[in-house]
mmCIF file of the N, C-alpha and C atoms, coordinates in Angstrom:
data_MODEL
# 
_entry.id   MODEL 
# 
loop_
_atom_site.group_PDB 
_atom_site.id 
_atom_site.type_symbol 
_atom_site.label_atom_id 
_atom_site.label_alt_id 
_atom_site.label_comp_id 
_atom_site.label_asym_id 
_atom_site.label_entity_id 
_atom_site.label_seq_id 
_atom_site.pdbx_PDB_ins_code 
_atom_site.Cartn_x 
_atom_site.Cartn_y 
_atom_site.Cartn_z 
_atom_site.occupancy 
_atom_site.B_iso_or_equiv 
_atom_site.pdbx_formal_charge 
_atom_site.auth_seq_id 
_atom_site.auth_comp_id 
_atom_site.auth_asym_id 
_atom_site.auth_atom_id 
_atom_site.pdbx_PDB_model_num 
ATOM 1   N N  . UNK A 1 1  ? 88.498  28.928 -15.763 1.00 0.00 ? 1  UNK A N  1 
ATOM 2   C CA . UNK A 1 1  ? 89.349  27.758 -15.708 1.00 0.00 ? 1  UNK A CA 1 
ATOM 3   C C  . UNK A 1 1  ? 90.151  27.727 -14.412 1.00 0.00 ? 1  UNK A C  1 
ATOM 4   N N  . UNK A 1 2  ? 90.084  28.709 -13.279 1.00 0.00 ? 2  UNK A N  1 
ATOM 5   C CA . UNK A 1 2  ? 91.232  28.787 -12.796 1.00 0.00 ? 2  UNK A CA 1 
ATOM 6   C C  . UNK A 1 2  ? 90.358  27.509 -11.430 1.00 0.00 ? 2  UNK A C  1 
ATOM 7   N N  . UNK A 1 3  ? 89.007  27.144 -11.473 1.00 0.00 ? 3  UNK A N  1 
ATOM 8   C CA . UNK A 1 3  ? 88.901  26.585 -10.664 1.00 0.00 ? 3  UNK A CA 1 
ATOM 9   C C  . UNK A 1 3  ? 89.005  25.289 -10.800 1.00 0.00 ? 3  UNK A C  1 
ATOM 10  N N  . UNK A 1 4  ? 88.889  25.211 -12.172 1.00 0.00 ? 4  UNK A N  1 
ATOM 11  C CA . UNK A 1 4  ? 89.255  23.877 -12.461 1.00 0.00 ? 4  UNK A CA 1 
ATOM 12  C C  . UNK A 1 4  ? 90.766  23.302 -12.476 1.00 0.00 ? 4  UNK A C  1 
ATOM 13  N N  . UNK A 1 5  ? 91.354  24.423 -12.229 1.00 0.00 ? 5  UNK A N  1 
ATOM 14  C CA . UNK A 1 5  ? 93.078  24.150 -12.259 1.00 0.00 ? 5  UNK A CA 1 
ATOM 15  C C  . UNK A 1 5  ? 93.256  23.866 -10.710 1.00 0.00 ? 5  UNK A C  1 
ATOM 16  N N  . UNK A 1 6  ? 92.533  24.756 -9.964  1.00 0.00 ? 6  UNK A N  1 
ATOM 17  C CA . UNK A 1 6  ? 92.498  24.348 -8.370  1.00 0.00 ? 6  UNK A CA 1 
ATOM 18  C C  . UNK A 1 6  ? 92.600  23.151 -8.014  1.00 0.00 ? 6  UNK A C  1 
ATOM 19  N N  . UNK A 1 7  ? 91.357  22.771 -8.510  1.00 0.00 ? 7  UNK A N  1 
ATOM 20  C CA . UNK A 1 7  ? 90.697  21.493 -7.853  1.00 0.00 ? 7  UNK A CA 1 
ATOM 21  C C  . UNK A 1 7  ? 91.179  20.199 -8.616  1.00 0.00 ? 7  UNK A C  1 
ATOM 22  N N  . UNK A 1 8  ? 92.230  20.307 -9.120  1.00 0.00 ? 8  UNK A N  1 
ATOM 23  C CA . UNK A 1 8  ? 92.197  19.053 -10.548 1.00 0.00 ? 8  UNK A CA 1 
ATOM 24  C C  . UNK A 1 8  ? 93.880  18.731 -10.676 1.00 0.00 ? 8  UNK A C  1 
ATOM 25  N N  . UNK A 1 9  ? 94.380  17.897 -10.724 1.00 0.00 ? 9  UNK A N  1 
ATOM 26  C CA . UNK A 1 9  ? 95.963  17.397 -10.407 1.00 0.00 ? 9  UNK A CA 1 
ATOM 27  C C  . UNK A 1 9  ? 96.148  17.902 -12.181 1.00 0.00 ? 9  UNK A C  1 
ATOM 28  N N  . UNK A 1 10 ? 97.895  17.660 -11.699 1.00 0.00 ? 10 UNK A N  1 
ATOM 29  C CA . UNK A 1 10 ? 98.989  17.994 -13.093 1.00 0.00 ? 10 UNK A CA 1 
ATOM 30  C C  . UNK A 1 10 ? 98.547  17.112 -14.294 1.00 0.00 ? 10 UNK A C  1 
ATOM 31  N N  . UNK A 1 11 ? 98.111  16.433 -14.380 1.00 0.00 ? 11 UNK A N  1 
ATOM 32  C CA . UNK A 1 11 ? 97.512  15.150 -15.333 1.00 0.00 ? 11 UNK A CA 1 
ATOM 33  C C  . UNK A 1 11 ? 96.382  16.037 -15.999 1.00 0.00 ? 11 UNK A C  1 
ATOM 34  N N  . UNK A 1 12 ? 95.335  16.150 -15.334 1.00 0.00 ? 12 UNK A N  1 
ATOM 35  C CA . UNK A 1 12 ? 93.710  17.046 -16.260 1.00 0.00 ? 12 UNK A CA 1 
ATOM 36  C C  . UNK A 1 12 ? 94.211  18.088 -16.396 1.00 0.00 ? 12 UNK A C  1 
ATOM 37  N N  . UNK A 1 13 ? 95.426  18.621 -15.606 1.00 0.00 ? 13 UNK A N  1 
ATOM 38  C CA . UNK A 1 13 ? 95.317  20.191 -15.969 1.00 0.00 ? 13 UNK A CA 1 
ATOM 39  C C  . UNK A 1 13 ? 95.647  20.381 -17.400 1.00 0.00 ? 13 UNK A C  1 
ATOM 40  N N  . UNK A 1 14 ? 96.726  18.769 -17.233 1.00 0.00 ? 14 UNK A N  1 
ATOM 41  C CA . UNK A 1 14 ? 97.579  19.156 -18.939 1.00 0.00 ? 14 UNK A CA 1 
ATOM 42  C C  . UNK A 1 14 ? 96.791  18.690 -19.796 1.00 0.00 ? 14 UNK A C  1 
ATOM 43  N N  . UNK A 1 15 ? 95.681  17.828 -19.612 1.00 0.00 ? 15 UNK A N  1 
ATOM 44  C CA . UNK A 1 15 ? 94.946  17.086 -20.386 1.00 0.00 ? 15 UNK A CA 1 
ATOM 45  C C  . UNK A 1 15 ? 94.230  18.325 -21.296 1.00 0.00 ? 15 UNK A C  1 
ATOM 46  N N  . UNK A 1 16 ? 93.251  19.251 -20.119 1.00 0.00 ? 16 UNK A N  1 
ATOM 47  C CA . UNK A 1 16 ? 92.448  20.294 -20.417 1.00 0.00 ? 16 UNK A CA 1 
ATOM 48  C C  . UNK A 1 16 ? 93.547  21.273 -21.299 1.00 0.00 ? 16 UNK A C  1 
ATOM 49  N N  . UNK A 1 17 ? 94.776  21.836 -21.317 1.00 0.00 ? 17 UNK A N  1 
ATOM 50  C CA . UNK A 1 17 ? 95.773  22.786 -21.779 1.00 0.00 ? 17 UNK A CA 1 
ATOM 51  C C  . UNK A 1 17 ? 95.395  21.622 -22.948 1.00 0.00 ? 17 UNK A C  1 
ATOM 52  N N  . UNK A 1 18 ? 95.686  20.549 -23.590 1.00 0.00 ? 18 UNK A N  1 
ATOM 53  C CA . UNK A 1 18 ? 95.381  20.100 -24.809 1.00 0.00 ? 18 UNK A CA 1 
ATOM 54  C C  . UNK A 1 18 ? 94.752  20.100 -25.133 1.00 0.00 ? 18 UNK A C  1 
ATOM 55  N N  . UNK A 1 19 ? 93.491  20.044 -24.741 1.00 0.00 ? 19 UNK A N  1 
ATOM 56  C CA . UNK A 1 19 ? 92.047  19.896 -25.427 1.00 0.00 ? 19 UNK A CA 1 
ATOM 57  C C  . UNK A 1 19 ? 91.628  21.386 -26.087 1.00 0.00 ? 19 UNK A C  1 
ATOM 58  N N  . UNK A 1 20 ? 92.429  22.470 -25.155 1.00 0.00 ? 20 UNK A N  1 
ATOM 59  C CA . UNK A 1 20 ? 91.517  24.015 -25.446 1.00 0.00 ? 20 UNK A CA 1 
ATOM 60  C C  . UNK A 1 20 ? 92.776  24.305 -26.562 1.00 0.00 ? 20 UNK A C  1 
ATOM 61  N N  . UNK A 1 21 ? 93.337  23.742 -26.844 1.00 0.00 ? 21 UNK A N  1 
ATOM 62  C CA . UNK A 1 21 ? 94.453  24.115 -27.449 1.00 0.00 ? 21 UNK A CA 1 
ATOM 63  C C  . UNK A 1 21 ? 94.010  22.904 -28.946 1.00 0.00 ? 21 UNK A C  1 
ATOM 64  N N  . UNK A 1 22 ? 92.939  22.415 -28.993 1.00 0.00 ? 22 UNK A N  1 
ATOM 65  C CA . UNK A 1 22 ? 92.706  22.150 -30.069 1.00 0.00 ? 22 UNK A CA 1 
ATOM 66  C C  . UNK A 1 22 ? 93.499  20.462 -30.751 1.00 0.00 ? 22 UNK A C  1 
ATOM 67  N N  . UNK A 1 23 ? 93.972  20.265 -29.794 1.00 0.00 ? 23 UNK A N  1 
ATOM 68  C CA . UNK A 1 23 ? 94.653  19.190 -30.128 1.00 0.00 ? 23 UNK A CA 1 
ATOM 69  C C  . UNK A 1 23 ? 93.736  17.772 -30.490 1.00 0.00 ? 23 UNK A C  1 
ATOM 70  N N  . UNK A 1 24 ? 93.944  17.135 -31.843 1.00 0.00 ? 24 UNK A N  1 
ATOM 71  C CA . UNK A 1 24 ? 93.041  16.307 -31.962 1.00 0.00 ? 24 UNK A CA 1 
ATOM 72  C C  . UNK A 1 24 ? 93.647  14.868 -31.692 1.00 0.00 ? 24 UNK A C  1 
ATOM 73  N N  . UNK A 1 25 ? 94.750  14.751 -31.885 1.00 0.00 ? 25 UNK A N  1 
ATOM 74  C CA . UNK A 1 25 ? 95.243  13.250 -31.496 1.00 0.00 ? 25 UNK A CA 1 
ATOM 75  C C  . UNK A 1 25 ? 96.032  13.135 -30.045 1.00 0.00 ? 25 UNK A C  1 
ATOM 76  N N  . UNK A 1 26 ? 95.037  13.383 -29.114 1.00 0.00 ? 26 UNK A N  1 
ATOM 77  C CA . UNK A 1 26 ? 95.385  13.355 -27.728 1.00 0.00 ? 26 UNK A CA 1 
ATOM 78  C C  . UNK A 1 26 ? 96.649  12.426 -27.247 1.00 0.00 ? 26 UNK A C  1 
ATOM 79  N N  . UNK A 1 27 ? 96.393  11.269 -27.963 1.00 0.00 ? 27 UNK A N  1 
ATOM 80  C CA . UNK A 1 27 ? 97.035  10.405 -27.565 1.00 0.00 ? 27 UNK A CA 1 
ATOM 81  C C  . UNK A 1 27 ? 98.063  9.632  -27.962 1.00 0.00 ? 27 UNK A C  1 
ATOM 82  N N  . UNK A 1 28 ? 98.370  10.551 -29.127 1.00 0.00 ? 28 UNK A N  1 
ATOM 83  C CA . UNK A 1 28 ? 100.230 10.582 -29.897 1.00 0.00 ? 28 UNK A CA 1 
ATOM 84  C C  . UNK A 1 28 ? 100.916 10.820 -28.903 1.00 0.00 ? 28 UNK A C  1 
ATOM 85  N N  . UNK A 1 29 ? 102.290 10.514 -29.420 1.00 0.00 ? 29 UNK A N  1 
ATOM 86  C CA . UNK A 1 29 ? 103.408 10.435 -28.520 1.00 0.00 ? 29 UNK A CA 1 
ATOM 87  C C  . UNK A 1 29 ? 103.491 11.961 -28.192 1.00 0.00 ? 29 UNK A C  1 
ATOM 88  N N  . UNK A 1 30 ? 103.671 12.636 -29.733 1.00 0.00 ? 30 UNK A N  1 
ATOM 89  C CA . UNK A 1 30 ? 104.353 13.800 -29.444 1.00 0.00 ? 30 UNK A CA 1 
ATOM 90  C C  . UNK A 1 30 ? 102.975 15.060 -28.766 1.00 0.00 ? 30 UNK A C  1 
ATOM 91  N N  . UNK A 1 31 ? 101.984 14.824 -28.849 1.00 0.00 ? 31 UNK A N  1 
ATOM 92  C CA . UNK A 1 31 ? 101.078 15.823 -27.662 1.00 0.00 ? 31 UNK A CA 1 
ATOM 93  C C  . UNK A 1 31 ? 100.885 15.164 -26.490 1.00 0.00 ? 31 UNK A C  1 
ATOM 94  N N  . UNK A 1 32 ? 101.368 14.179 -26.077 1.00 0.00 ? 32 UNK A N  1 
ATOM 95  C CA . UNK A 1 32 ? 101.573 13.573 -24.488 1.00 0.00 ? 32 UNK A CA 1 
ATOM 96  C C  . UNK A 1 32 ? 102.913 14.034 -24.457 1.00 0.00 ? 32 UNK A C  1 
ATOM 97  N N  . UNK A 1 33 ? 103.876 14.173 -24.879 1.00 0.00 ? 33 UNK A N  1 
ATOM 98  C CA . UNK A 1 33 ? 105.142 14.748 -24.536 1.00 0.00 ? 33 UNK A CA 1 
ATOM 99  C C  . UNK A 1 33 ? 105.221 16.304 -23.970 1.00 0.00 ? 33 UNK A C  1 
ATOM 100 N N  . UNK A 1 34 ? 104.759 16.877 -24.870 1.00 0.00 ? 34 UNK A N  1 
ATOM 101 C CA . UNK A 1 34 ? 104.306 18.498 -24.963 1.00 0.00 ? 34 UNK A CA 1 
ATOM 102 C C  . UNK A 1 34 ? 103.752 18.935 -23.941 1.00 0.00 ? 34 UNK A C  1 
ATOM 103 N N  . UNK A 1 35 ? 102.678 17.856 -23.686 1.00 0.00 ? 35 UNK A N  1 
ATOM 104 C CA . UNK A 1 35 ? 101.910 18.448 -22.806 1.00 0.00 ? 35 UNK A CA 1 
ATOM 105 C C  . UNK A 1 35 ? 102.238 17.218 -21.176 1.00 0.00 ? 35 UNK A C  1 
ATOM 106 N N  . UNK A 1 36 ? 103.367 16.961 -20.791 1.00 0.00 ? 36 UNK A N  1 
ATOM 107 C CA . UNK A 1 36 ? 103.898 16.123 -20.405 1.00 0.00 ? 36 UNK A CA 1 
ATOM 108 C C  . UNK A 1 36 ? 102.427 14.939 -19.405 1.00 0.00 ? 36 UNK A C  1 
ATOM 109 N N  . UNK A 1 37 ? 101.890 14.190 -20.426 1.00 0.00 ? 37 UNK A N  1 
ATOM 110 C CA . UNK A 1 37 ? 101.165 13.669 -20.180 1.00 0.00 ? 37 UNK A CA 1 
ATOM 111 C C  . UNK A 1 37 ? 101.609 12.351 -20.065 1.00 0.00 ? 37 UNK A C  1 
ATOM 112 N N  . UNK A 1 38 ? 101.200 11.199 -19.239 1.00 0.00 ? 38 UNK A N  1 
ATOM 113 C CA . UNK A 1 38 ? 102.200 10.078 -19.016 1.00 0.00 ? 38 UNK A CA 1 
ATOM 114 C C  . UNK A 1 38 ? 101.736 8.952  -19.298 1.00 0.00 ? 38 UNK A C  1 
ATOM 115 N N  . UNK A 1 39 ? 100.440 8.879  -19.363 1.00 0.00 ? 39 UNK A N  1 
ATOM 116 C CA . UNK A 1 39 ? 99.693  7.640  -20.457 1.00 0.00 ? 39 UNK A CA 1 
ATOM 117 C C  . UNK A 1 39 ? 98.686  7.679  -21.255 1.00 0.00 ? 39 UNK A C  1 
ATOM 118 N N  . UNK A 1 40 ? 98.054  7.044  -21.716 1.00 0.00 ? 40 UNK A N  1 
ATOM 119 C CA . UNK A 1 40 ? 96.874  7.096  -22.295 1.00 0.00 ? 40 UNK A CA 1 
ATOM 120 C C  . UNK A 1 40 ? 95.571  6.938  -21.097 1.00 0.00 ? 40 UNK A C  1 
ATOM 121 N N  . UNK A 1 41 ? 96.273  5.795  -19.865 1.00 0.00 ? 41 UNK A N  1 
ATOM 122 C CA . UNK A 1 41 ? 95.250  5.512  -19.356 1.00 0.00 ? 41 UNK A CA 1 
ATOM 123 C C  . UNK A 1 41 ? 95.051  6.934  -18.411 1.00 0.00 ? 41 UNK A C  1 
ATOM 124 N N  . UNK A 1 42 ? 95.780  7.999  -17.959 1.00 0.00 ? 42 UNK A N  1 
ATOM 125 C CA . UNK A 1 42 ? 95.797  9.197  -17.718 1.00 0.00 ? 42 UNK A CA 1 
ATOM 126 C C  . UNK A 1 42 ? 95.056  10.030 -18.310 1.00 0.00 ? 42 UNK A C  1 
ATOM 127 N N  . UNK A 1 43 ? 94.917  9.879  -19.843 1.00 0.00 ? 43 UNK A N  1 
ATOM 128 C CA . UNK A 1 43 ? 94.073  10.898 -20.836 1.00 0.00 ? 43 UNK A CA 1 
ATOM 129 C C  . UNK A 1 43 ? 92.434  10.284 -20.181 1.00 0.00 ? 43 UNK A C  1 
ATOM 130 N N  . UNK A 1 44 ? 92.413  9.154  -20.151 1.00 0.00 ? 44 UNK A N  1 
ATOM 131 C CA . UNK A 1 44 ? 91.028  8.196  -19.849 1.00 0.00 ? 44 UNK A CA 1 
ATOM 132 C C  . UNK A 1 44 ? 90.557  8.582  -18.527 1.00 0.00 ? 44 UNK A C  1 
ATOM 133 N N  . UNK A 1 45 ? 91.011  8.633  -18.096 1.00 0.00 ? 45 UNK A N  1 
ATOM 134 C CA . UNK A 1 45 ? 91.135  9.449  -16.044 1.00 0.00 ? 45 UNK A CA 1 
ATOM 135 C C  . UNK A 1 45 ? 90.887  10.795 -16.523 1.00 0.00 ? 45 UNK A C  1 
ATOM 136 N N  . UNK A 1 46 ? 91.717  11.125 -16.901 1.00 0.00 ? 46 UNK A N  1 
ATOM 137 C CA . UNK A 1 46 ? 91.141  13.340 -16.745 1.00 0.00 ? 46 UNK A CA 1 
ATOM 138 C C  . UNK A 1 46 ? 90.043  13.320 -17.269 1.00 0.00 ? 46 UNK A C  1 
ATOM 139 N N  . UNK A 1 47 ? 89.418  12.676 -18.509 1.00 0.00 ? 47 UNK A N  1 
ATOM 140 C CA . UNK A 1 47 ? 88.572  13.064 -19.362 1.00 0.00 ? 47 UNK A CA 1 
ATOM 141 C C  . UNK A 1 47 ? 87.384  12.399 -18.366 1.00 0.00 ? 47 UNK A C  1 
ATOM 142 N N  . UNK A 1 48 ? 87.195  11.907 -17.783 1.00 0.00 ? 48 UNK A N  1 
ATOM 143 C CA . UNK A 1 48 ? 86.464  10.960 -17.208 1.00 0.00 ? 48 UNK A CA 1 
ATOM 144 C C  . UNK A 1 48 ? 86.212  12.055 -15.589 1.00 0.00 ? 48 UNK A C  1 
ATOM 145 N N  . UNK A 1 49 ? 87.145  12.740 -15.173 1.00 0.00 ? 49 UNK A N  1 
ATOM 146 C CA . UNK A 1 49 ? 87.584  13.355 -14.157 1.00 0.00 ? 49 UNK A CA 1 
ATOM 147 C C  . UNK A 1 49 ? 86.615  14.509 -14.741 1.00 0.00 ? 49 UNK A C  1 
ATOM 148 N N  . UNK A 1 50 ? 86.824  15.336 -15.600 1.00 0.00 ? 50 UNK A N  1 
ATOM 149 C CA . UNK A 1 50 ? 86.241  16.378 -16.091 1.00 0.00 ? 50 UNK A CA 1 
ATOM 150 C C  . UNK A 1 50 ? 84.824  16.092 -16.518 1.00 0.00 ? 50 UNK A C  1 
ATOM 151 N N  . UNK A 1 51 ? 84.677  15.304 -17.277 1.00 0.00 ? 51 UNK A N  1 
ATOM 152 C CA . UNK A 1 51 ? 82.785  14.888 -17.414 1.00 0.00 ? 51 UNK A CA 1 
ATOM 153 C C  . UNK A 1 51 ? 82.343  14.846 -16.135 1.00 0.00 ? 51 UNK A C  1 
ATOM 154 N N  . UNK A 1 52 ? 82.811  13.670 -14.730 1.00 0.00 ? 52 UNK A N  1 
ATOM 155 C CA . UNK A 1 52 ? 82.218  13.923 -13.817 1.00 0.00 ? 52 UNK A CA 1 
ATOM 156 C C  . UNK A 1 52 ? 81.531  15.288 -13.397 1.00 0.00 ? 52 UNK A C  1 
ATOM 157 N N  . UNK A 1 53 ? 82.771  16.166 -13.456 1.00 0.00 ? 53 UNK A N  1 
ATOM 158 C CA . UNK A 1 53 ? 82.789  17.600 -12.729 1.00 0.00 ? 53 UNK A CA 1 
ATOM 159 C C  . UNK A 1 53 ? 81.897  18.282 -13.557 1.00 0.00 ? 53 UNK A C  1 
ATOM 160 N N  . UNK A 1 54 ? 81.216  17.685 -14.816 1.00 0.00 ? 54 UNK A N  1 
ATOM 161 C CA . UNK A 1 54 ? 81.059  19.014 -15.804 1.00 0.00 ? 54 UNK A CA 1 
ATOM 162 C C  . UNK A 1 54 ? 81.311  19.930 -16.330 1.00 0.00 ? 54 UNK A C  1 
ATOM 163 N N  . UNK A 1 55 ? 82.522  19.681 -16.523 1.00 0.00 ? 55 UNK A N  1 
ATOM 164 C CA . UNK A 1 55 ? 83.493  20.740 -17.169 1.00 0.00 ? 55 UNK A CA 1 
ATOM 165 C C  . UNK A 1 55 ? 83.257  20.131 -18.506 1.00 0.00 ? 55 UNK A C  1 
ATOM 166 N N  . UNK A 1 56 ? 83.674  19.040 -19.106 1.00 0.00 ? 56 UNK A N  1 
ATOM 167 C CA . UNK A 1 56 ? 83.105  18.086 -20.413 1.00 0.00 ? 56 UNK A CA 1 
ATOM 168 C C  . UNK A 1 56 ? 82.114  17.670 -20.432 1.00 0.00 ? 56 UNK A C  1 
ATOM 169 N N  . UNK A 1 57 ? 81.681  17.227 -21.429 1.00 0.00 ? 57 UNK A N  1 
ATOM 170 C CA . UNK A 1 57 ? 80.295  16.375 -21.532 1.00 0.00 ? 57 UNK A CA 1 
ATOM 171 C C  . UNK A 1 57 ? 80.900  15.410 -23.210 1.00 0.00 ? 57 UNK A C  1 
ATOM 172 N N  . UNK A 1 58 ? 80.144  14.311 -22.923 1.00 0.00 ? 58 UNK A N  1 
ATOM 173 C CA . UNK A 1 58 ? 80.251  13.591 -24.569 1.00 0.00 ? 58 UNK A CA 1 
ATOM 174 C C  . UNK A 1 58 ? 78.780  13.157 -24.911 1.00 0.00 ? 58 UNK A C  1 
ATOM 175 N N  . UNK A 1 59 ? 78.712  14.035 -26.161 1.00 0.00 ? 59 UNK A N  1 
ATOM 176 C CA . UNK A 1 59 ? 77.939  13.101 -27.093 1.00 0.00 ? 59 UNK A CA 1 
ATOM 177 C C  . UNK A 1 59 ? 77.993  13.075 -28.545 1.00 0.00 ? 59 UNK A C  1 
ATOM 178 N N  . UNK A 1 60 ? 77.551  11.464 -28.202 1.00 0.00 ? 60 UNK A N  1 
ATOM 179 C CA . UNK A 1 60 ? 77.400  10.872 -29.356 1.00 0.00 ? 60 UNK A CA 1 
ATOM 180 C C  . UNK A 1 60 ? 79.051  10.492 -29.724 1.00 0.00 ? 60 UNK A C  1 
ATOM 181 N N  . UNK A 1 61 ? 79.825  10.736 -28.616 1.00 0.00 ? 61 UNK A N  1 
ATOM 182 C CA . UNK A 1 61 ? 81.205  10.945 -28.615 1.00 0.00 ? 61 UNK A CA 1 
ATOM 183 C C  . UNK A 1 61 ? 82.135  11.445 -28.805 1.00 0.00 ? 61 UNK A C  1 
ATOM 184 N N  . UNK A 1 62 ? 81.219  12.666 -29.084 1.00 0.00 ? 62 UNK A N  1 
ATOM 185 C CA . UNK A 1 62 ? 82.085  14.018 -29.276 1.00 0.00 ? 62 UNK A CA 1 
ATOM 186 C C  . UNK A 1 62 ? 82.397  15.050 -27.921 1.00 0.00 ? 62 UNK A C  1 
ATOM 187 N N  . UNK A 1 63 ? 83.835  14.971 -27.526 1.00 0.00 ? 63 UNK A N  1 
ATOM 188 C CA . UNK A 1 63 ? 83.801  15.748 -26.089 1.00 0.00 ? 63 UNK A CA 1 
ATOM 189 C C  . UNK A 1 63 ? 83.893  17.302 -26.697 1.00 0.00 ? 63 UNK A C  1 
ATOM 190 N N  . UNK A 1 64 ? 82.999  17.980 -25.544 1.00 0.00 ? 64 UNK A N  1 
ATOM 191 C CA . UNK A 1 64 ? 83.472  19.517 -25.658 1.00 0.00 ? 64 UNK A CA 1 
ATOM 192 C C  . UNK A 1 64 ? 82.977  20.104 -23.982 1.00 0.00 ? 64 UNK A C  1 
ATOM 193 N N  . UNK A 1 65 ? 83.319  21.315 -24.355 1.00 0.00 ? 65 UNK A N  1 
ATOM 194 C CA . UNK A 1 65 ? 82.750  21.987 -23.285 1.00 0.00 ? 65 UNK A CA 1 
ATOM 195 C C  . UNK A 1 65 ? 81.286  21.788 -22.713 1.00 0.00 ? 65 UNK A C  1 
ATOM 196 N N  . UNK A 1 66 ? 81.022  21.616 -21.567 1.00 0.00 ? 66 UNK A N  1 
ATOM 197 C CA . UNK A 1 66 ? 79.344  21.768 -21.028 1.00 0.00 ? 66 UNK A CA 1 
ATOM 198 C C  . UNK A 1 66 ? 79.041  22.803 -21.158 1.00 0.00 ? 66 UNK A C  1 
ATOM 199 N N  . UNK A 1 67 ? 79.781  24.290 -21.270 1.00 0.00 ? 67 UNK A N  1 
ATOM 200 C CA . UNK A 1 67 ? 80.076  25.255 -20.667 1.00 0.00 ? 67 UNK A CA 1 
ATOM 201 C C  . UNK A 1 67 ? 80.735  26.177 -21.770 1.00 0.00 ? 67 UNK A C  1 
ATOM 202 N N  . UNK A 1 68 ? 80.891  26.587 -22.935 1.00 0.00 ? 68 UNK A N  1 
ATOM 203 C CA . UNK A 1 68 ? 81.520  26.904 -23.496 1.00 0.00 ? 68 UNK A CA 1 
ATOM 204 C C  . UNK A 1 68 ? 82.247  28.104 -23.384 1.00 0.00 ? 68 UNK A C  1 
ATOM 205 N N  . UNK A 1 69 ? 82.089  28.818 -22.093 1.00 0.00 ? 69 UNK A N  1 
ATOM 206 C CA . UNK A 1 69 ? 82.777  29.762 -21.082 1.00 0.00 ? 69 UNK A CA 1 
ATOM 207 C C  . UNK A 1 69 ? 83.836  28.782 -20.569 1.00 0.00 ? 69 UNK A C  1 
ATOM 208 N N  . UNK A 1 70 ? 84.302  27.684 -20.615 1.00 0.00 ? 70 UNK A N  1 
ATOM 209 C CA . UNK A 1 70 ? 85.551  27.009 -20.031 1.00 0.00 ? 70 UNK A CA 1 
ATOM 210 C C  . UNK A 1 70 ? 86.236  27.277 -20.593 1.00 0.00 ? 70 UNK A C  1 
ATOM 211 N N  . UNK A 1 71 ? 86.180  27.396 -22.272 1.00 0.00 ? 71 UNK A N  1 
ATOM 212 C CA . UNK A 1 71 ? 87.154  27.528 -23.267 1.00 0.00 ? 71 UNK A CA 1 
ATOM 213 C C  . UNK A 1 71 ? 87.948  28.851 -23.198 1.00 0.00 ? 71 UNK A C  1 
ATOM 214 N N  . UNK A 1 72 ? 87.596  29.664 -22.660 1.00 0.00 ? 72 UNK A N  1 
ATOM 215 C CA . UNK A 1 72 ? 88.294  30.959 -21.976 1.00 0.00 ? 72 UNK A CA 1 
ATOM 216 C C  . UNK A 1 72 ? 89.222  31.214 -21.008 1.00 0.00 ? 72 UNK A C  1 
# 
């Protein structure tokens, strides 16, 4: 993960810290707070940011790891 923390702004980093952390309602108030995330359209950007990179993948609309060594 640490390269993906490199290469990736305060927004995906916190996005990704929620996702590995199991969080299922990304886009409640109180895990955008926590994880000081600042919109929804931000959650839509990282996640979108990270599929590019292949760090995520979705199917069928289920996001997870490409990689399931990220989760580490």
């Amino acid at each position: 993960m640490l390269f993906v923390i490199r290469n990736t702004d305060h927004t995906t980093t916190n996005y990704l810290k929620a996702f590995i952390a199991g969080e299922k309602a990304l886009s409640s108030t109180e895990v955008m707070h926590r994880y000081q995330i600042s919109s929804t359209t931000s959650i839509s950007s990282s996640k979108a940011t990270l599929i590019k990179n292949n760090i995520l993948e979705n199917k069928a609309g289920e996001i997870s790891f490409q990689d399931p060594i990220y989760a580490y």
